[in-house]
Biopython code that builds the backbone (N, CA, C, O; Angstrom):
import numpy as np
from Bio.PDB.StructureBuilder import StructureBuilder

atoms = [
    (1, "UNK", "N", (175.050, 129.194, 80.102)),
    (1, "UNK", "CA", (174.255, 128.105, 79.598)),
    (1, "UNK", "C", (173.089, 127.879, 80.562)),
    (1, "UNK", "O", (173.210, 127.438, 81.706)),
    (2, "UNK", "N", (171.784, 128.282, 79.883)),
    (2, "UNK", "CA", (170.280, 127.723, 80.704)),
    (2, "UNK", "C", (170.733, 126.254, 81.355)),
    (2, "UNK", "O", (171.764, 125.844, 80.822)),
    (3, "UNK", "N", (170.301, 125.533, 82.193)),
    (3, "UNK", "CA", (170.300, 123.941, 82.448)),
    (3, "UNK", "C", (169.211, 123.672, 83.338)),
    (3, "UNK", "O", (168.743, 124.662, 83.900)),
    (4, "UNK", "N", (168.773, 122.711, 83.559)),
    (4, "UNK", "CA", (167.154, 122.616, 83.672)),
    (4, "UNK", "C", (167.503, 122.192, 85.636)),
    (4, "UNK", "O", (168.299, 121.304, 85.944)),
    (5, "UNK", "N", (166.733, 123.027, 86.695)),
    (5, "UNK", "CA", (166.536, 122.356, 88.107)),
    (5, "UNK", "C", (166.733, 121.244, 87.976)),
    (5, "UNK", "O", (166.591, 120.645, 86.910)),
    (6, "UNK", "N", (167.175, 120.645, 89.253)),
    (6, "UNK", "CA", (166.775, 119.337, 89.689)),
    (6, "UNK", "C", (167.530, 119.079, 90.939)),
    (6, "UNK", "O", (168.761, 119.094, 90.952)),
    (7, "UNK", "N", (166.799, 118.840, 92.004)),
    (7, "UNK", "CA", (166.707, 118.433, 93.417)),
    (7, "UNK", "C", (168.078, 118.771, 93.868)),
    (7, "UNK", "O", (168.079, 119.644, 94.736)),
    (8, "UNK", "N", (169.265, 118.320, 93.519)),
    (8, "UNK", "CA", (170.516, 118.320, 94.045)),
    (8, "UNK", "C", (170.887, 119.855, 93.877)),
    (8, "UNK", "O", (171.878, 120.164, 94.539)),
    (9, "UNK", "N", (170.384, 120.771, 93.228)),
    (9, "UNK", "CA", (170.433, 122.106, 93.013)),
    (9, "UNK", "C", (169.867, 122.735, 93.936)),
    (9, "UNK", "O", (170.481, 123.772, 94.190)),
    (10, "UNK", "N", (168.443, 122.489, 94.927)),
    (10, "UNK", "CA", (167.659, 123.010, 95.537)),
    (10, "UNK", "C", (168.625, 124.419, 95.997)),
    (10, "UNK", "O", (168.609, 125.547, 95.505)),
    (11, "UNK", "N", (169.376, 123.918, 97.027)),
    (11, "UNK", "CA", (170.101, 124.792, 97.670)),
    (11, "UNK", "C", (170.660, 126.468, 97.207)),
    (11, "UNK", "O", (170.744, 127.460, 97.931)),
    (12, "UNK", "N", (171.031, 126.298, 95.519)),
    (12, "UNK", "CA", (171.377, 126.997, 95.033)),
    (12, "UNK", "C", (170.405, 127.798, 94.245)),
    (12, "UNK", "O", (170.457, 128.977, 93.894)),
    (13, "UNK", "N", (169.462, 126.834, 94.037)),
    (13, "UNK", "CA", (168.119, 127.779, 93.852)),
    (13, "UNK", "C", (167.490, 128.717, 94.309)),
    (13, "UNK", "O", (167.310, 129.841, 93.838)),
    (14, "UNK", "N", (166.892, 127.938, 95.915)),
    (14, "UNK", "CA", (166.685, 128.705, 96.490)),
    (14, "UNK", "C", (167.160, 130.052, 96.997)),
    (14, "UNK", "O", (166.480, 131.066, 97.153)),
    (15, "UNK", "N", (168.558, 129.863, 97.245)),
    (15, "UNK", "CA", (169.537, 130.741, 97.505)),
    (15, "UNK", "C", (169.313, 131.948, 96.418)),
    (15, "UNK", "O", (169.200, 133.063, 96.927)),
    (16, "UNK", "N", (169.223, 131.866, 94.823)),
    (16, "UNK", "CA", (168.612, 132.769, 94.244)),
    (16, "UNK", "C", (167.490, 133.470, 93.910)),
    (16, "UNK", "O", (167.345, 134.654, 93.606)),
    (17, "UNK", "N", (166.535, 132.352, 94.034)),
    (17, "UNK", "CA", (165.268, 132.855, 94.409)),
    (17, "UNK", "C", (164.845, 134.256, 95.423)),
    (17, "UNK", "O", (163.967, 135.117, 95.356)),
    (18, "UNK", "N", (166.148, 133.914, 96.514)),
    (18, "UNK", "CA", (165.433, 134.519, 97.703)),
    (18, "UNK", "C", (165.935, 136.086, 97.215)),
    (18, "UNK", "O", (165.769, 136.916, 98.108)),
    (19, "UNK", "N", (166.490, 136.599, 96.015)),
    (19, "UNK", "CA", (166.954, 137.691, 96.297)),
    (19, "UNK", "C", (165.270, 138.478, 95.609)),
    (19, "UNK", "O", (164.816, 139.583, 95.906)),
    (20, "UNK", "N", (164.799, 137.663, 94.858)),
    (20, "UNK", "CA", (163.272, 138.132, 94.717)),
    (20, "UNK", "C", (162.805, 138.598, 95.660)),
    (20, "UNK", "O", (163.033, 137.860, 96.619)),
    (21, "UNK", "N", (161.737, 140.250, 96.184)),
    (21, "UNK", "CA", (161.311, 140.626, 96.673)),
    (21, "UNK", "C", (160.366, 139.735, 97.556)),
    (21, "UNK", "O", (160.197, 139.746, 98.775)),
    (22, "UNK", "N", (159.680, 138.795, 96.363)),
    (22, "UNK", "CA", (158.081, 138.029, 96.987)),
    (22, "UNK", "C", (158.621, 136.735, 97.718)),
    (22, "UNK", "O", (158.017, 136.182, 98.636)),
    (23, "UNK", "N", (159.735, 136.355, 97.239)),
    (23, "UNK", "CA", (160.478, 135.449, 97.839)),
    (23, "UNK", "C", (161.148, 135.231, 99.302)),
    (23, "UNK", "O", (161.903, 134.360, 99.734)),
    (24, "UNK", "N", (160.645, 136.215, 99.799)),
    (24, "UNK", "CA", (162.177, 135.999, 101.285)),
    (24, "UNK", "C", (161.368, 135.778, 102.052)),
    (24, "UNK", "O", (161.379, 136.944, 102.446)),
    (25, "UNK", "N", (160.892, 135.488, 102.447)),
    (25, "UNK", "CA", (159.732, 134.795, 103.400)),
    (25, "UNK", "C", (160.186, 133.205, 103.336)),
    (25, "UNK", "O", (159.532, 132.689, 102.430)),
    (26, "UNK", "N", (160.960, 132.345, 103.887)),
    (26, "UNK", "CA", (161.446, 131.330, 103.824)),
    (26, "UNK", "C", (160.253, 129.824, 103.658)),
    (26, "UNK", "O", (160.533, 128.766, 103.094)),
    (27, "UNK", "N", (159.260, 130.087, 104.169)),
    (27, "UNK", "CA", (158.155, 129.098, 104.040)),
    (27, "UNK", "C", (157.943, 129.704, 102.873)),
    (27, "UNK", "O", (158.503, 129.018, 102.018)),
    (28, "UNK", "N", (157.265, 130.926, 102.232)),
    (28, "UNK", "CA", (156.786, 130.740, 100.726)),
    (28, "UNK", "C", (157.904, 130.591, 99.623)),
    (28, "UNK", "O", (157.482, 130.297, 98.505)),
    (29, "UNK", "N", (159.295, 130.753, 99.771)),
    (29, "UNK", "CA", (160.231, 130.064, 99.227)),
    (29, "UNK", "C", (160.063, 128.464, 98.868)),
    (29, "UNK", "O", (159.904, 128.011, 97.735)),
    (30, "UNK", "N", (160.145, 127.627, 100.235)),
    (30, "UNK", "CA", (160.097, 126.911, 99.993)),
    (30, "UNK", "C", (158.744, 125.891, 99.581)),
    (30, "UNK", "O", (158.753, 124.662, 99.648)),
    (31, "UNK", "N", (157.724, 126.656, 99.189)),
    (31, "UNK", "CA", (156.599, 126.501, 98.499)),
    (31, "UNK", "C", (156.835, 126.663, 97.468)),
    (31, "UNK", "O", (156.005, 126.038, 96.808)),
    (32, "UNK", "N", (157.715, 127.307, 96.661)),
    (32, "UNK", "CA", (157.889, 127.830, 95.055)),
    (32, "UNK", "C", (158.688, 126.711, 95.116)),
    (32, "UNK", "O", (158.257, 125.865, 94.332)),
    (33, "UNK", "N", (159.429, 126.432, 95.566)),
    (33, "UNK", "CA", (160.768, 125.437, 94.989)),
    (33, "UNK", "C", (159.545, 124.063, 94.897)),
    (33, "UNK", "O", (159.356, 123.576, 93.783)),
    (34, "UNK", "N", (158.868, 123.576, 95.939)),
    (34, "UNK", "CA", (158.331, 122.240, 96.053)),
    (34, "UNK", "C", (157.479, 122.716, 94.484)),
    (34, "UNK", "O", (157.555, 121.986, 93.496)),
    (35, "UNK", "N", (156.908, 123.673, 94.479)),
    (35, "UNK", "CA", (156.054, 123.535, 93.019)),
    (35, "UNK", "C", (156.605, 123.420, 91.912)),
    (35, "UNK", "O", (156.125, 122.675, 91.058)),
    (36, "UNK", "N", (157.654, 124.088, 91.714)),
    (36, "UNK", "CA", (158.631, 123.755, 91.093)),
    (36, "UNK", "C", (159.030, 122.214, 90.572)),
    (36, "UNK", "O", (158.960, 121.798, 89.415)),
    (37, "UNK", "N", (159.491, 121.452, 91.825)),
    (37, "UNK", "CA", (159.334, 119.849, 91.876)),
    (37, "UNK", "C", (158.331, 119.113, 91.167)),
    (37, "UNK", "O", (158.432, 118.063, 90.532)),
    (38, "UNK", "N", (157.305, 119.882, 91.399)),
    (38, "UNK", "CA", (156.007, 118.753, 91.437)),
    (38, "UNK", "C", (154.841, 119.155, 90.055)),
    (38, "UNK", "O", (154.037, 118.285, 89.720)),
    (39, "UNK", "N", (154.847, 120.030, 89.591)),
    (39, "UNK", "CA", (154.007, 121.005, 88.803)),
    (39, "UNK", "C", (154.709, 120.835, 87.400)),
    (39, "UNK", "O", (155.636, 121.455, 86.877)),
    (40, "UNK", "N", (154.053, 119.934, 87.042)),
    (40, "UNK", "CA", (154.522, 119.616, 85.323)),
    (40, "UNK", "C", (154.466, 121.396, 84.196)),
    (40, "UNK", "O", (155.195, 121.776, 83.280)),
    (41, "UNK", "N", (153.662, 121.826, 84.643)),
    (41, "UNK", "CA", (153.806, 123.408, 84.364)),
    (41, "UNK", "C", (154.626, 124.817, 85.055)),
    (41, "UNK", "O", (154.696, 125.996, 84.708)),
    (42, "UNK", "N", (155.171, 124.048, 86.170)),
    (42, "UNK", "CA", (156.110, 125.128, 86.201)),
    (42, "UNK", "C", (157.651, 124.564, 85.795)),
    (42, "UNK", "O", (158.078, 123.437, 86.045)),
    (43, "UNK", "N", (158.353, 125.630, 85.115)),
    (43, "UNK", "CA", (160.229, 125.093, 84.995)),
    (43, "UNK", "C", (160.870, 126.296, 85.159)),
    (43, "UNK", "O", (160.670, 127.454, 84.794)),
    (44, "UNK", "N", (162.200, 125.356, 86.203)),
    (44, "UNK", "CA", (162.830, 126.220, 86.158)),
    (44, "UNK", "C", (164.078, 126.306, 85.946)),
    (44, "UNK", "O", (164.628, 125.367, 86.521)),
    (45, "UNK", "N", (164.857, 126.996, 85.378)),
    (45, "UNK", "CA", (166.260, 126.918, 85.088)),
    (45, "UNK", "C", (167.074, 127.795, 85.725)),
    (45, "UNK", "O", (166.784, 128.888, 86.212)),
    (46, "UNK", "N", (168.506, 127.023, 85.670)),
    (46, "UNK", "CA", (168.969, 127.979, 86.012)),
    (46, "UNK", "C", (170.654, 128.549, 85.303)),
    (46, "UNK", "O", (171.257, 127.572, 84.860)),
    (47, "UNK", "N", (171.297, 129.627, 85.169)),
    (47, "UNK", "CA", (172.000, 129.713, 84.092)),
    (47, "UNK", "C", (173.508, 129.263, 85.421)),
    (47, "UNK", "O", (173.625, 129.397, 86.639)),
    (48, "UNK", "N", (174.462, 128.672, 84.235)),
    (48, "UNK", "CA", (175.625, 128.278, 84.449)),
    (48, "UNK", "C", (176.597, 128.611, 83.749)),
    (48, "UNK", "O", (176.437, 128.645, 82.529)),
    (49, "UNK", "N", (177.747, 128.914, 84.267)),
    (49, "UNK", "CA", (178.987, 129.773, 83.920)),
    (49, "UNK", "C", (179.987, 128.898, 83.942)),
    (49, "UNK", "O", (179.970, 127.852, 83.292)),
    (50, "UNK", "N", (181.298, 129.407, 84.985)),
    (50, "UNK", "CA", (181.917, 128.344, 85.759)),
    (50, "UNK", "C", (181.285, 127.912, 86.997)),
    (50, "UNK", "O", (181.676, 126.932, 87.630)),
    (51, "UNK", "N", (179.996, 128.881, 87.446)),
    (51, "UNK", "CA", (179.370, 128.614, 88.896)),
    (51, "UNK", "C", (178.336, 129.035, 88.117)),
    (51, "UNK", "O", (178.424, 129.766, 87.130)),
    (52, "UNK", "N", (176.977, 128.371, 88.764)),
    (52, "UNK", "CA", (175.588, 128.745, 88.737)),
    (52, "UNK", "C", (175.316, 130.447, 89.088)),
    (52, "UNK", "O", (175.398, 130.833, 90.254)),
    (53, "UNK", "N", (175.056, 131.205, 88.196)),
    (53, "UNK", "CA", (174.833, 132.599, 88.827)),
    (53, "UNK", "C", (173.279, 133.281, 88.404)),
    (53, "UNK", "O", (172.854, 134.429, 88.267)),
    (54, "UNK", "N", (172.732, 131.977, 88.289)),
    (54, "UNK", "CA", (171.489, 132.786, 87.864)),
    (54, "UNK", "C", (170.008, 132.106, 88.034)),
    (54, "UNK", "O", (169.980, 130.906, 88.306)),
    (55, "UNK", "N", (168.858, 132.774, 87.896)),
    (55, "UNK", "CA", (167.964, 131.307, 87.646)),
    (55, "UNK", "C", (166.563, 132.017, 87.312)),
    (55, "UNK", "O", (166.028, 132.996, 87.832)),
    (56, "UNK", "N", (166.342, 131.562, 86.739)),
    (56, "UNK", "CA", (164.953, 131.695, 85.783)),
    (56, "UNK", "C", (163.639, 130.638, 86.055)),
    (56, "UNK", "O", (163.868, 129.475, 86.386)),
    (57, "UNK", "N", (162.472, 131.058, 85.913)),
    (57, "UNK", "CA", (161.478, 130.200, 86.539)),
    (57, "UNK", "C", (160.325, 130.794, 85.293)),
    (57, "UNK", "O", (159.921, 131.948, 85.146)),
    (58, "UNK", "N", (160.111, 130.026, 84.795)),
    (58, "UNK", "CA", (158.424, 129.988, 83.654)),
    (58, "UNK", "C", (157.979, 128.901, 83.676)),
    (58, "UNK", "O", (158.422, 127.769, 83.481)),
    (59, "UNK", "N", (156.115, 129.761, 84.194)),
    (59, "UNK", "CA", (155.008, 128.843, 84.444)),
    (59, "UNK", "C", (154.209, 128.599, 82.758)),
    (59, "UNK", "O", (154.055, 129.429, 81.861)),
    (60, "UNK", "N", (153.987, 127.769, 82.786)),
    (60, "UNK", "CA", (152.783, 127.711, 81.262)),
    (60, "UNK", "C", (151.790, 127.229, 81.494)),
    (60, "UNK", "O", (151.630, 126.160, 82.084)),
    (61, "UNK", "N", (150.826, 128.059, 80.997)),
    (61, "UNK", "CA", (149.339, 128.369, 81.411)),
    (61, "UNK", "C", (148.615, 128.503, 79.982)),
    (61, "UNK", "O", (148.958, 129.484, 79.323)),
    (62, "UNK", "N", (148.003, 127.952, 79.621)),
    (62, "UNK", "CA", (147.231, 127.882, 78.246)),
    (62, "UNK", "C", (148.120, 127.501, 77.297)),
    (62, "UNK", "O", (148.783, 126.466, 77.233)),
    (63, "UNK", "N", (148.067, 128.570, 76.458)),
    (63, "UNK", "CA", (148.844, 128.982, 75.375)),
    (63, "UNK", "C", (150.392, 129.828, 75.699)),
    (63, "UNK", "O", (151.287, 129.791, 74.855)),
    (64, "UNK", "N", (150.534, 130.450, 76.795)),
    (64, "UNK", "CA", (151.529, 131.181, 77.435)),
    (64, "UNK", "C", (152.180, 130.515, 78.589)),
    (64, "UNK", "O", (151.725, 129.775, 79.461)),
    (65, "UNK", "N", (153.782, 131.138, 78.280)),
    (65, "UNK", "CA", (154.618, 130.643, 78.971)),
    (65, "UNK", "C", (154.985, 131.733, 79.568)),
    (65, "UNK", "O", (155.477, 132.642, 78.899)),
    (66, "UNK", "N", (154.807, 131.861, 81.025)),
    (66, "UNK", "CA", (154.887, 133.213, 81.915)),
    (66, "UNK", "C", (156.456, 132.798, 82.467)),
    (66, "UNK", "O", (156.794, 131.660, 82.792)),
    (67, "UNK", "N", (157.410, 134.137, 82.491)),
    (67, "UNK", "CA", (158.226, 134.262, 83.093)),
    (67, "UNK", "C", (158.056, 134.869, 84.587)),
    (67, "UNK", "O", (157.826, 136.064, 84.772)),
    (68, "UNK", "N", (158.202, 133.863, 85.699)),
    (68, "UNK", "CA", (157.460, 134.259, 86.716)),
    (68, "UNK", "C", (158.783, 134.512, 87.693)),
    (68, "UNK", "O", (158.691, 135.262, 88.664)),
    (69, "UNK", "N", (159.631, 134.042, 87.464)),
    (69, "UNK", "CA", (161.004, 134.273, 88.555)),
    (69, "UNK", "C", (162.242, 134.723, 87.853)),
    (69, "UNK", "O", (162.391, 133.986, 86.878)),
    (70, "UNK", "N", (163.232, 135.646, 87.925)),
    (70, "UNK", "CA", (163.940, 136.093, 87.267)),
    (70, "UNK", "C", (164.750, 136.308, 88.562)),
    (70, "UNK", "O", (164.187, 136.919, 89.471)),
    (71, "UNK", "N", (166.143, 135.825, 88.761)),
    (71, "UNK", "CA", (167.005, 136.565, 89.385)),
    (71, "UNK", "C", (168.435, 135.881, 89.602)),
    (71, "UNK", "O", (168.602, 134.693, 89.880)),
    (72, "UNK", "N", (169.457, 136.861, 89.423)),
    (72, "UNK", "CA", (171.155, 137.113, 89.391)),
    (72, "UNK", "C", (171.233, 136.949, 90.504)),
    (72, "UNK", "O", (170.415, 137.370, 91.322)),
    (73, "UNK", "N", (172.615, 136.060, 90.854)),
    (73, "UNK", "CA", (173.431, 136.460, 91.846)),
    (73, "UNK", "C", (174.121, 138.489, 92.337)),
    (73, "UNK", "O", (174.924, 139.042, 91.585)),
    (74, "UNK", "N", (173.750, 138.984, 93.233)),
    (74, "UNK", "CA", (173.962, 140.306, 92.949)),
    (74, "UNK", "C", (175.502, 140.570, 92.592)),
    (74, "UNK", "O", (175.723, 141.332, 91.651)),
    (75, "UNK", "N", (176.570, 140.003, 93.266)),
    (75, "UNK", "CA", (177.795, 140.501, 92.582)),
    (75, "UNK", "C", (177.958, 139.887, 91.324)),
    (75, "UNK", "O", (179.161, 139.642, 91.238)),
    (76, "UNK", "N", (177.286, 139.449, 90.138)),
    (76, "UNK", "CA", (177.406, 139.030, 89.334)),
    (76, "UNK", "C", (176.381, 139.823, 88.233)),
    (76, "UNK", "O", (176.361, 139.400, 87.077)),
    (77, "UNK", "N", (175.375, 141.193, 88.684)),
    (77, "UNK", "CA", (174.480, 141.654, 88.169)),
    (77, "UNK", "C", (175.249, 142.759, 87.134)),
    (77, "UNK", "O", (176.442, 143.046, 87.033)),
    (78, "UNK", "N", (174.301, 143.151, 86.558)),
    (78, "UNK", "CA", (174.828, 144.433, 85.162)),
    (78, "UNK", "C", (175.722, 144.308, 84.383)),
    (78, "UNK", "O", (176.369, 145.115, 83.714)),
    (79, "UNK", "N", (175.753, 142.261, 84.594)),
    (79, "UNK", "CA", (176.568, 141.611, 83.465)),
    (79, "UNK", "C", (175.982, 141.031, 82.418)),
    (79, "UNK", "O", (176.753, 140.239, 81.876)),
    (80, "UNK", "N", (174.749, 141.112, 81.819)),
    (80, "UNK", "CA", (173.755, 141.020, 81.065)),
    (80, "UNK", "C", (173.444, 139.000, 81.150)),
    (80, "UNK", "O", (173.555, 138.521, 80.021)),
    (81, "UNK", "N", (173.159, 138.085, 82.083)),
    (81, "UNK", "CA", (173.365, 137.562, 83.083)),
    (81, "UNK", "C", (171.782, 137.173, 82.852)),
    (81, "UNK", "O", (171.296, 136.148, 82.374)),
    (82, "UNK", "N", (171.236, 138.203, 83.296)),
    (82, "UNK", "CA", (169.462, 138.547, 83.202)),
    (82, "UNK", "C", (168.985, 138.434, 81.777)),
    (82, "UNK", "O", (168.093, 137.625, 81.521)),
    (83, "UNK", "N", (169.510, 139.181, 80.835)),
    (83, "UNK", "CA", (168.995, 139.190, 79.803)),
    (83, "UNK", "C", (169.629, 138.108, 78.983)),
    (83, "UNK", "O", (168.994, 138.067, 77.930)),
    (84, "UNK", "N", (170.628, 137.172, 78.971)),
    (84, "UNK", "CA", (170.646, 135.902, 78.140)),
    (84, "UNK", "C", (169.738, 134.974, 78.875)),
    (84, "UNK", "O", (169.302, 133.914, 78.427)),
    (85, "UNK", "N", (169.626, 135.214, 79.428)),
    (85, "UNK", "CA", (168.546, 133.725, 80.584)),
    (85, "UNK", "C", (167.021, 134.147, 79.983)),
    (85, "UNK", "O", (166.323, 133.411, 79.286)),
    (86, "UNK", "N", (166.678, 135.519, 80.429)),
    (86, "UNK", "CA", (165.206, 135.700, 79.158)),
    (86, "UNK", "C", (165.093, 134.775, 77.521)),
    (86, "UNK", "O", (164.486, 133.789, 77.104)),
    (87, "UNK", "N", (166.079, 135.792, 76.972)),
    (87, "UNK", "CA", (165.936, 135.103, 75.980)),
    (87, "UNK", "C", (166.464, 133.246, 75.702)),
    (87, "UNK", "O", (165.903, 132.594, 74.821)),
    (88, "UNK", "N", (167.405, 132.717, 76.453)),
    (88, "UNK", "CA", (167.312, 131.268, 76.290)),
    (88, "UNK", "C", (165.958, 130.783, 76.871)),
    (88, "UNK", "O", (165.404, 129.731, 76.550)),
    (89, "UNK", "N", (165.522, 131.642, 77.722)),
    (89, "UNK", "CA", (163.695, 130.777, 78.026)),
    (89, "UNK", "C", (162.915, 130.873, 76.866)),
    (89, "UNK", "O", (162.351, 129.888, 76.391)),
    (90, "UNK", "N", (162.832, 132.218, 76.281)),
    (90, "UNK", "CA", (162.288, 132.709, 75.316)),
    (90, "UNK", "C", (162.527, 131.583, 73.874)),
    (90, "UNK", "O", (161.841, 131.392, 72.870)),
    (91, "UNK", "N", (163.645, 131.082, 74.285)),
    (91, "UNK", "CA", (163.673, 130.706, 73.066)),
    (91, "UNK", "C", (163.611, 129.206, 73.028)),
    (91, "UNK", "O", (163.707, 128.476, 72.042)),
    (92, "UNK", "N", (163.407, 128.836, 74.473)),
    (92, "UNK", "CA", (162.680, 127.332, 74.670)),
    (92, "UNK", "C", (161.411, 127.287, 74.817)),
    (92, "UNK", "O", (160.962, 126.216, 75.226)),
    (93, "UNK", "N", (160.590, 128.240, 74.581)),
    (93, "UNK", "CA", (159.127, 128.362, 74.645)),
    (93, "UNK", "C", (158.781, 128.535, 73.366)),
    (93, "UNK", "O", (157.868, 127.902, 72.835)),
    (94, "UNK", "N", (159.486, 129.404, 72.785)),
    (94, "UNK", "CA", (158.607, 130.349, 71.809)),
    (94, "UNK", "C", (158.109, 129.617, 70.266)),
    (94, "UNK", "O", (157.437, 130.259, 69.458)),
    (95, "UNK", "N", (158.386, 128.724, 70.109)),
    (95, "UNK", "CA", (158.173, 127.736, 69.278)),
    (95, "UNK", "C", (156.046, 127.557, 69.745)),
    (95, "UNK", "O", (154.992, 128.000, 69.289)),
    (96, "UNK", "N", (156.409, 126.807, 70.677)),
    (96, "UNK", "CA", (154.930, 126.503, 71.451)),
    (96, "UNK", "C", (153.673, 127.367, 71.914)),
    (96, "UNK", "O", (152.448, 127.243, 71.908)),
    (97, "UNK", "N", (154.911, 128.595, 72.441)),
    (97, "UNK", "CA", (154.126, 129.620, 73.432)),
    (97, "UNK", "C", (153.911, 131.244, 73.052)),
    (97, "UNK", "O", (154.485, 131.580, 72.016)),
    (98, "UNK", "N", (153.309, 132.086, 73.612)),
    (98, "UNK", "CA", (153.422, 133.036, 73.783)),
    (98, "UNK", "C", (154.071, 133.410, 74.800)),
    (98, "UNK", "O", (153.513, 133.292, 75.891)),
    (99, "UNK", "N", (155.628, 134.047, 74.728)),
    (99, "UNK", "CA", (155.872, 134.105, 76.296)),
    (99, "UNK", "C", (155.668, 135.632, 76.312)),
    (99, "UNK", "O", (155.677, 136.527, 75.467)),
    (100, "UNK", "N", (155.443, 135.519, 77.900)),
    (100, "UNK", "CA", (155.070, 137.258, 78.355)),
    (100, "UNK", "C", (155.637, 137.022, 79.966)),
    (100, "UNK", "O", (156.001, 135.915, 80.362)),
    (101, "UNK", "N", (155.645, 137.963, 80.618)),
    (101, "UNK", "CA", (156.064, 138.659, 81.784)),
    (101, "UNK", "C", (155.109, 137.926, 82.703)),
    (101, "UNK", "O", (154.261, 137.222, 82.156)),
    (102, "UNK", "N", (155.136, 138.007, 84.258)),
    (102, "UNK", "CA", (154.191, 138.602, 85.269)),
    (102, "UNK", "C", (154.103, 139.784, 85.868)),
    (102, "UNK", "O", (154.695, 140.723, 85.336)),
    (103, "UNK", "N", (153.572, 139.944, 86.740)),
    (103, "UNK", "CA", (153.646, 141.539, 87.198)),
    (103, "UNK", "C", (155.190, 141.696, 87.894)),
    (103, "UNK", "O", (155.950, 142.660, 87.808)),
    (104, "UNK", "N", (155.403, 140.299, 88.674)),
    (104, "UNK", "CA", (156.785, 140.467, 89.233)),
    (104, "UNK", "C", (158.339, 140.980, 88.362)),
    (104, "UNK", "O", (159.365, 141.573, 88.697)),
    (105, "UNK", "N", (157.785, 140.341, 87.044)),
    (105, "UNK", "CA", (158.859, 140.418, 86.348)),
    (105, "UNK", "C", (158.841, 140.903, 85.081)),
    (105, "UNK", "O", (159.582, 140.376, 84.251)),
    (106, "UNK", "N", (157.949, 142.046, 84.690)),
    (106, "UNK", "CA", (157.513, 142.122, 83.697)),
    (106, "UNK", "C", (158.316, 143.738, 83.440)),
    (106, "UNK", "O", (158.195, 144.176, 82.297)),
    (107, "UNK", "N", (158.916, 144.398, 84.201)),
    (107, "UNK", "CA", (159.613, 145.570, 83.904)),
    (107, "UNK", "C", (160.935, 144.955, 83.635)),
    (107, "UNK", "O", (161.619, 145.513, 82.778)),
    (108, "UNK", "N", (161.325, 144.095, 84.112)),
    (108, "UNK", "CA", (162.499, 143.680, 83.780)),
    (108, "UNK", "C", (162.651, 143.089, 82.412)),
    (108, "UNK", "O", (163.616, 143.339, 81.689)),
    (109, "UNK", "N", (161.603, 142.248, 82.065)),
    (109, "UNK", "CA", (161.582, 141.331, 81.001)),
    (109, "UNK", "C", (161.385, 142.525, 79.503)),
    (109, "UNK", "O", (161.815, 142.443, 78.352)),
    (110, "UNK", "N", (160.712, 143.361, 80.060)),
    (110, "UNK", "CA", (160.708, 144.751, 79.063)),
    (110, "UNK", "C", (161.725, 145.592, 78.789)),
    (110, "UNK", "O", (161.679, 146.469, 77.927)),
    (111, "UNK", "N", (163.035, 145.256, 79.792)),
    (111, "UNK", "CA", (164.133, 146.559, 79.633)),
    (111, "UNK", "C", (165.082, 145.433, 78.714)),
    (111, "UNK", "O", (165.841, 145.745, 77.797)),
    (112, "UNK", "N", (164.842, 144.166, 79.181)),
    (112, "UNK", "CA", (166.045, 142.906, 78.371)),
    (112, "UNK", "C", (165.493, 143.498, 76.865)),
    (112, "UNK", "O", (166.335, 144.129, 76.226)),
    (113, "UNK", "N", (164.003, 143.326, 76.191)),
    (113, "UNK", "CA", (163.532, 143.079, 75.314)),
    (113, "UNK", "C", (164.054, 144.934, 74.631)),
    (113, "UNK", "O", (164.499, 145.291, 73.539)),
    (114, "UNK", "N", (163.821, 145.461, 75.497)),
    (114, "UNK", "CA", (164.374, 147.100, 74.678)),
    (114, "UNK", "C", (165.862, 146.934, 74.323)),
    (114, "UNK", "O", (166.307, 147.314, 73.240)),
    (115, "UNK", "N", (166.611, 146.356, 75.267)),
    (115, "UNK", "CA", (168.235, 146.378, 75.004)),
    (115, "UNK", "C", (168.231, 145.366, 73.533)),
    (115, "UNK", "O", (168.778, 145.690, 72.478)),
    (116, "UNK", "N", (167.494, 144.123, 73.770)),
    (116, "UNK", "CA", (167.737, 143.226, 72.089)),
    (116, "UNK", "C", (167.392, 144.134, 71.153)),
    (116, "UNK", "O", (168.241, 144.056, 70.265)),
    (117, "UNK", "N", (166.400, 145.144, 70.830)),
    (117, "UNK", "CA", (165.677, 145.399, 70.232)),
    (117, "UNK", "C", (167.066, 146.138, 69.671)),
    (117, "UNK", "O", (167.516, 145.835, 68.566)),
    (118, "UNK", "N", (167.575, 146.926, 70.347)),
    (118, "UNK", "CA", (168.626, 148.417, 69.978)),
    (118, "UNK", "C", (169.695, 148.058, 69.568)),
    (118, "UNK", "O", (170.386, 148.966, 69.106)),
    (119, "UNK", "N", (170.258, 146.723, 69.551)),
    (119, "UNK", "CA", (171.552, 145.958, 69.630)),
    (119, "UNK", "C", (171.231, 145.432, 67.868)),
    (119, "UNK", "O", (172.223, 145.461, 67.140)),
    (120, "UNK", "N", (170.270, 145.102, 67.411)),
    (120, "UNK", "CA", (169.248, 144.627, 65.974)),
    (120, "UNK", "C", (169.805, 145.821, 65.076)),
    (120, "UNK", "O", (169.404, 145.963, 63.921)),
]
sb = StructureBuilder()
sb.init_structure("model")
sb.init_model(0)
sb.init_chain("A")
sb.init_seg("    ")
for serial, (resi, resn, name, xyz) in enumerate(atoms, 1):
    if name == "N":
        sb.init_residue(resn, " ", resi, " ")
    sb.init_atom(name, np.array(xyz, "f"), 0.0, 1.0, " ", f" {name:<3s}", serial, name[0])
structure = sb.get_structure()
C-alpha cells in the first residue's frame, strides 16, 4: 500500500532514499527530504507491507508528474515492490498528469512499464 511521507517517517525515508546512487551524499539527502517537506510540488510516498519497504518520490512540473526517486529496501528487491509503487503513483497522477521518468529513473520506470505491458 502507497501512503503519503510525513515527518515521523523521515528516518525511514531517508534510509531509502540513500540506496539511490545521487543520494548518498548525506547533506544532499537531507536536502531532498527538507524539499520534500516544504515543496507543494514535490510527493513522496512510500509503500507499506507489514514494514515500510519502499519509497517513491514524484515532482510535478507543468502538466507532468516526474517520477524522480524510486527505491526498495535491497533484501526486499526482485519482489516486484518497484513496480506496484510506479504504477500506484501512476495512478495517482494520471488522471491530472502526464507521468514520465527522469534521467535517474527512467530505465527503471521503462522495464516496470515493459513487464505491465506483457502481463496484458
Amino acid at each position: 500500500m502507497l501512503i503519503r511521507y510525513k515527518k515521523s517517517l523521515e528516518k525511514i525515508a531517508m534510509g531509502l532514499l540513500s540506496f539511490m546512487p545521487e543520494e548518498k551524499d548525506v547533506k544532499r539527502l537531507q536536502e531532498t527530504i527538507k524539499e520534500y517537506e516544504t515543496n507543494e510540488n514535490w510527493h513522496l510516498f512510500l509503500w507499506k507491507e507489514e514494514d515500510i519497504l519502499g519509497t517513491v518520490g514524484v515532482r510535478l512540473e507543468g502538466n507532468n508528474a516526474i517520477i524522480q526517486h524510486v527505491s526498495v529496501n535491497p533484501s526486499h528487491r526482485n519482489m516486484g515492490i518497484g513496480k506496484k509503487m510506479i504504477q500506484k503513483a501512476r495512478d495517482n497522477f494520471e488522471n491530472q498528469y502526464y507521468v514520465c521518468a527522469d534521467a535517474a529513473t527512467e530505465s527503471f520506470v521503462e522495464k516496470c512499464e515493459e513487464g505491465a505491458s506483457s502481463q496484458i
